[in-house]
C-alpha positions in Angstrom: 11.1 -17.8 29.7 11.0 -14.3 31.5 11.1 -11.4 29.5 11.7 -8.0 31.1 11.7 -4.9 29.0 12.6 -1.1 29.3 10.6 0.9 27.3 10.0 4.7 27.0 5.7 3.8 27.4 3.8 0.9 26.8 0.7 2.2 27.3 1.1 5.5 25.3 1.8 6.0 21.7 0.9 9.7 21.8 3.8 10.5 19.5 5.2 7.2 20.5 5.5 5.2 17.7 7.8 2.2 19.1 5.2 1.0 21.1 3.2 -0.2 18.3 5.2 -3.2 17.7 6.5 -3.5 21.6 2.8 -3.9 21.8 2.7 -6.5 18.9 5.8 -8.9 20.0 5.1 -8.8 23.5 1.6 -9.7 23.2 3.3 -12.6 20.8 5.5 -13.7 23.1 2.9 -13.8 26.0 0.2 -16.1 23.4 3.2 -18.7 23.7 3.4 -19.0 27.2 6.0 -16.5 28.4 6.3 -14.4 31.2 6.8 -10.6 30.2 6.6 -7.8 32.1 7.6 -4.0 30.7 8.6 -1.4 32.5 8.3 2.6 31.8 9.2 5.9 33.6 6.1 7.0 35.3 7.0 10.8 34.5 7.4 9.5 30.9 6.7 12.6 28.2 4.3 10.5 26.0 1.8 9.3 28.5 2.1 12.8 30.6 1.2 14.4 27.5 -1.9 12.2 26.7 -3.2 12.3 29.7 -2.8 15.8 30.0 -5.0 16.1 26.6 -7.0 13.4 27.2 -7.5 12.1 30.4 -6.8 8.8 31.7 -9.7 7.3 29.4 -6.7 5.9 27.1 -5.3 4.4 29.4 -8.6 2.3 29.8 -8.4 1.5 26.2 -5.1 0.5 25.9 -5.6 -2.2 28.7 -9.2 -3.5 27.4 -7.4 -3.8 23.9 -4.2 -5.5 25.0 -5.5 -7.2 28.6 -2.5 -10.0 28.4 0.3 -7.1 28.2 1.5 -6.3 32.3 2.9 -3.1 32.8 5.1 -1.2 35.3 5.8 2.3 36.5 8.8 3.4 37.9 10.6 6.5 39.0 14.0 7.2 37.7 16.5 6.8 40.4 14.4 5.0 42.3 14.1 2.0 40.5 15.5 -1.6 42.2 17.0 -3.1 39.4 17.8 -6.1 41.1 14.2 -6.8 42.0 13.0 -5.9 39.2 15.6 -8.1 37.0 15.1 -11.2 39.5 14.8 -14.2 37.0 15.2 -12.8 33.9 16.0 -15.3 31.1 15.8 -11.9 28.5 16.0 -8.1 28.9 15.5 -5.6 26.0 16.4 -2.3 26.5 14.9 0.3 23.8 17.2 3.2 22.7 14.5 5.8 23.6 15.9 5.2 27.4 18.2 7.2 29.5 21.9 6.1 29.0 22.2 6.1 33.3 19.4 3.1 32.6 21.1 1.4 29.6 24.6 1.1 31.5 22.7 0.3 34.7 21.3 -2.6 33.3 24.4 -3.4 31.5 26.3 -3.2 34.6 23.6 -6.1 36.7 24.5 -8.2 33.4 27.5 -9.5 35.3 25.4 -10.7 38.4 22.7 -12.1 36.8 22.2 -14.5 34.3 20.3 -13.5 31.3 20.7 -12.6 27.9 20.9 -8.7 27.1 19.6 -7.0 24.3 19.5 -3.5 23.0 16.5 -2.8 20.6 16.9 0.5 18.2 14.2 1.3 16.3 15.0 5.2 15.2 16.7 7.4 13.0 19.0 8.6 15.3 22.1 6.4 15.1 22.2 8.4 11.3 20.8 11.6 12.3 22.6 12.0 15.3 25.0 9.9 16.3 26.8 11.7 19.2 23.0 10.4 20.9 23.6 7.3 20.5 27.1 7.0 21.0 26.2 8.3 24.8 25.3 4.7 25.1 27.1 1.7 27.2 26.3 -1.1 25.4 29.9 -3.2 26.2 28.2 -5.8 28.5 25.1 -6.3 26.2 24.5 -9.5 24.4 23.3 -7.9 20.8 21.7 -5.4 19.7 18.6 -6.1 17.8 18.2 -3.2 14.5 15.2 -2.4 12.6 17.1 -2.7 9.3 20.4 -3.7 7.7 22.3 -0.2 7.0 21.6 0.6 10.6 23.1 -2.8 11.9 26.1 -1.7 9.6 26.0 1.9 11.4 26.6 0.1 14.8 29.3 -2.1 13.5 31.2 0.6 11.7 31.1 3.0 14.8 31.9 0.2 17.0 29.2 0.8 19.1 27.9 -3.6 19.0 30.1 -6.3 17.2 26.8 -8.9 17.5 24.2 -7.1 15.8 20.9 -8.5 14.4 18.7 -7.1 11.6 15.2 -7.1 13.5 12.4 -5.8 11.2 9.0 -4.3 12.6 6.0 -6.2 11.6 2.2 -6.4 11.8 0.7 -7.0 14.7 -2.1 -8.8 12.8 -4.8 -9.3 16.2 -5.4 -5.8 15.8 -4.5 -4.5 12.7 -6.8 -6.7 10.0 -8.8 -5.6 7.5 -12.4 -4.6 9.2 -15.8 -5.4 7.0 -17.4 -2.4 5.8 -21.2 -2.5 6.4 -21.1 0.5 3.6 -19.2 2.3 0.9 -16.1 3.6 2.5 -16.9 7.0 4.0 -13.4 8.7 2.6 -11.5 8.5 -0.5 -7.5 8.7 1.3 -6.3 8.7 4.8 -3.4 9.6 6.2 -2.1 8.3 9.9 1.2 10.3 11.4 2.6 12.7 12.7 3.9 16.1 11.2 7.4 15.2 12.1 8.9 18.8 12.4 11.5 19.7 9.3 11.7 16.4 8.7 9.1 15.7 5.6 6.7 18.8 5.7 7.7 19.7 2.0 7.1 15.9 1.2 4.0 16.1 2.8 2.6 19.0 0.7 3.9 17.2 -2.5 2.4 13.4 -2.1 -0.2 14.2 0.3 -1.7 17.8 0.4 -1.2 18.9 -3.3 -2.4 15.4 -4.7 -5.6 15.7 -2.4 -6.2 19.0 -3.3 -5.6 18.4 -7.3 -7.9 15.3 -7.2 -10.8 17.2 -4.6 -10.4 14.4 -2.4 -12.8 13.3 0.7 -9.6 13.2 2.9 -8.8 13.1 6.4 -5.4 12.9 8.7 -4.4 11.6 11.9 -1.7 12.6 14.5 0.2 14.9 16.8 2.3 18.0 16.0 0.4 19.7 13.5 1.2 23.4 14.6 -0.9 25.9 13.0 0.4 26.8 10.0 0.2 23.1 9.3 -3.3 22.6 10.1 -3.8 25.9 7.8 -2.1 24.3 5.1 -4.6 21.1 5.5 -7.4 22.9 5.4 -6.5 25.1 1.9 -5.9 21.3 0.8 -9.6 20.5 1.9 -8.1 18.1 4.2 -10.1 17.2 7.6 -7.3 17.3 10.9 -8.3 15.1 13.7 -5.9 15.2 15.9 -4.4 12.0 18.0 -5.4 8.3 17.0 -4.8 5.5 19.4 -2.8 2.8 17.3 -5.9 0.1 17.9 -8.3 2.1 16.7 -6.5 2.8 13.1 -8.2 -0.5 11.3 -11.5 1.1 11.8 -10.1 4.7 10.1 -8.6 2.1 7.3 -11.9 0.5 7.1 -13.8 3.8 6.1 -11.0 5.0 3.6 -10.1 3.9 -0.1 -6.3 4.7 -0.2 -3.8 5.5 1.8 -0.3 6.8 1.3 3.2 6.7 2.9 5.2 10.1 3.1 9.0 8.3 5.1 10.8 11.2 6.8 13.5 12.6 5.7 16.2 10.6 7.4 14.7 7.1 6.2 14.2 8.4 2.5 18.1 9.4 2.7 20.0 7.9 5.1 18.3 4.4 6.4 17.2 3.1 3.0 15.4 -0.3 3.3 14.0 0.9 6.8 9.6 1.7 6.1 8.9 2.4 9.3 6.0 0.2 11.0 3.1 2.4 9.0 3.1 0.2 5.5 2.9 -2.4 7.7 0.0 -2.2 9.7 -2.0 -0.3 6.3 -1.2 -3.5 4.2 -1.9 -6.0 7.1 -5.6 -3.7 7.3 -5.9 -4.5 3.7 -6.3 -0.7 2.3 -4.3 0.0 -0.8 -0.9 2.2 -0.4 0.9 4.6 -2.4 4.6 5.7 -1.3 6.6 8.7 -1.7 9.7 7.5 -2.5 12.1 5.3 0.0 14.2 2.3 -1.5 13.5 -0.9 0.0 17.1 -2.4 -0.2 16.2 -5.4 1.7 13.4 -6.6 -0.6 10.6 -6.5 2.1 7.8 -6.3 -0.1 6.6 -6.1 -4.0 6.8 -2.5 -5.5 3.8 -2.2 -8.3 1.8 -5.0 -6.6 1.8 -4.9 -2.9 2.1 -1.3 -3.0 2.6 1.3 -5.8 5.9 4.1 -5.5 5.3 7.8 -6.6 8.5 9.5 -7.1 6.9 12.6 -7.8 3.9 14.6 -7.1 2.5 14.1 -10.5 2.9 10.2 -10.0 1.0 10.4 -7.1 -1.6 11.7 -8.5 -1.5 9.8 -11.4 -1.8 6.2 -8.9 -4.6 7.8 -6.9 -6.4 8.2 -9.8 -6.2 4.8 -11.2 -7.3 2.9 -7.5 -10.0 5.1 -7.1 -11.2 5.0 -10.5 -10.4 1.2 -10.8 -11.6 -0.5 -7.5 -10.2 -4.1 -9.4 -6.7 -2.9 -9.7 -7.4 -1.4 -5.7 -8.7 -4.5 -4.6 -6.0 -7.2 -6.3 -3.2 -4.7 -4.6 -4.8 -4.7 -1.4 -4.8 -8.3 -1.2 -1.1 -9.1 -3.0 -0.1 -7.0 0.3 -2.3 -8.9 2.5 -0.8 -12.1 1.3 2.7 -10.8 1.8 1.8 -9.4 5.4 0.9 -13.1 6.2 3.8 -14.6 5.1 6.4 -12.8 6.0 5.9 -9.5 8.1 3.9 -10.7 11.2 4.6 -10.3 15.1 4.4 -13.9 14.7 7.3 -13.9 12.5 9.4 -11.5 14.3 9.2 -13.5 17.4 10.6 -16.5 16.1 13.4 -14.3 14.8 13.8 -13.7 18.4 13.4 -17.1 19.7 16.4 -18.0 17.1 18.6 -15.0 18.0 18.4 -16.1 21.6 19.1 -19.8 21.1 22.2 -18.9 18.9 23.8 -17.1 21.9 25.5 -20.1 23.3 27.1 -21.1 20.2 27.3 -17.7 18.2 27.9 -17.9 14.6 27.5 -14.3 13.6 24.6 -14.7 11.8 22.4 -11.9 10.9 19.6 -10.3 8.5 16.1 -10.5 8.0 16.5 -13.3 5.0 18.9 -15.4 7.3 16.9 -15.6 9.9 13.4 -16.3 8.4 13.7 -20.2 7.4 14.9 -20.7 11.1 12.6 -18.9 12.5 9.7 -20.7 11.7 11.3 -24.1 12.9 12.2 -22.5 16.1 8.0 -21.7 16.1 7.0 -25.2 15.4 9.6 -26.6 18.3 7.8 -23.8 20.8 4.7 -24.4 19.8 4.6 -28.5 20.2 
């Protein structure tokens, strides 16, 4: 099949964090013979501001790490949707578009045939709905949500009556664990992105007070640290290193002991049962994670064995002591999480979700959810891959 998709960057996650797993299925999805091509805005803000901080070297990177993924530019209102949409079996449209694209692609639903699909994969459907509300999606097949409350948000608004629960995953032919030629180099990292309001006092209780209690070898990743917070990672002993291309985070994992998960605020609250693609890729890299709190509704992984919650400060501290003091306890949590990776929460899975969502279509039944989906999923695989 041909699969075109609209997507804010594929070749920049500079504070970007839905290409990692656009990256991952697609990639999938091209392994099993299809035809994908992605599309982006060429004045996008991601890839303007990485290349304005580093160059086009990146860009290099991203295509000698991911050299089956086909990429193209285009300039908003100049864009020939009906050349670019030509023999389309599928089309996924993310939510971090413009809603002039969404309804423009909605609208050449009616003259061409192919199945439509909108793909959220953010906080903003809780955090500010009036956003997403701006949105045509009345000619769109599904809509294709990174969690069950936020498939429930779309139905109760009335924004989507078909609407799919459509987890992130690992996408494990990058994100493996790496051998070590030598002791791990750092005791904890920590890979994101200050996030604003949205969990700066739950970063300085699990992450910066925890280091600094425990006189940590620590280091952190990611964009939009202003100064104050960079000043705050310092007095923690805490090494800032700026931006971190997604395929280059197994290394970082590879030289650390522990990591943690700090959600934002709107997951921890509002989206329960939604981790964001981070505990997946640190479990698929086989490094042991701690959580701040978030309440995995949907049953996605193994609390106390895959990972370990902290709903406090202290309890953080109290489960960074105990893996870094007991590398056995580390090491049979690092691979409980591996084993659940594999067998559940790959890009490998996710696409035959996607395989099954699409041959439902024709007869729609209205189902739905992660566990639904699973058992077919991997039938659907085995009928794609003979």
């Amino acid at each position: 099949m041909r699969f075109v998709m609209f997507y804010h960057s594929l070749v920049s996650d500079w504070n970007h964090g839905n290409a990692h797993f656009l990256r991952g299925y697609a990639s999938e999805l091209v392994e099993r013979g299809h035809d994908v091509v992605v599309y982006e805005p060429e004045e996008g803000w991601s890839r303007r501001h990485l290349m304005a901080e580093h160059g086009r070297e990146p860009l290099a990177e991203f295509a000698a790490a991911y050299p089956e993924l086909r990429g193209r530019f285009y300039s908003r209102g100049a864009l020939d949707l009906d050349r670019a949409l030509r023999g389309a079996d599928v089309v996924i449209v993310h939510e971090w578009n413009d809603p002039e694209l969404v309804a423009a692609v909605g609208a050449h639903r009616e003259r061409h045939r192919f199945r439509l699909l909108f793909h959220d994969t953010h906080h903003r459907a809780a955090s500010d709905p009036g956003a997403l509300g701006a949105f045509d999606l009345s000619r769109y097949d599904g809509v294709l949500a990174f969690g069950q409350v936020l498939a429930d948000i779309y139905r109760a608004r009335g924004w989507a009556d078909r609407v799919f629960v459509w987890h992130e995953a690992a996408d494990t032919r990058i994100f493996r664990p790496l051998p070590s030629a030598s002791i791990p180099q750092l005791d904890l990292v920590w890979i994101g992105n200050w996030g604003d309001d949205e969990r700066a006092a739950e970063l300085a209780e699990f992450l910066l007070e925890p280091v600094r209690e425990l006189s940590l070898r620590a280091e952190v990743w990611g964009v939009h640290y202003p100064e104050h917070a960079q000043a705050a990672l310092a007095t923690a002993g805490i090494r800032y290193r700026g931006w971190l291309p997604n395929f280059h985070v197994p290394r970082v994992f590879a030289r650390a002991r522990v990591t943690v998960h700090v959600p934002r605020r709107p997951y921890a609250e509002a989206l329960t049962g939604i981790p964001t693609i981070r505990p997946f890729e640190a479990m698929a890299c086989g490094i042991p994670l701690v959580s701040a709190p978030w309440r995995d509704t949907e049953h996605l992984f193994r609390e106390g064995s895959d990972y370990r919650m902290a709903r406090t400060g202290a309890e953080m501290v109290g489960h960074l002591r105990a893996l870094l003091d007991h590398p056995d306890e580390a090491c049979a949590q690092a691979e409980a999480a591996l084993s659940t990776i594999d067998a559940r929460h790959t890009c490998r899975h996710r696409v035959d979700q996607l395989l099954t969502i699409i041959d439902g279509f024709d007869g729609f039944d209205g189902f739905d959810g992660f566990d639904g989906l699973e058992g077919r999923g991997r039938g659907r695989r085995e009928a794609t891959a003979a």
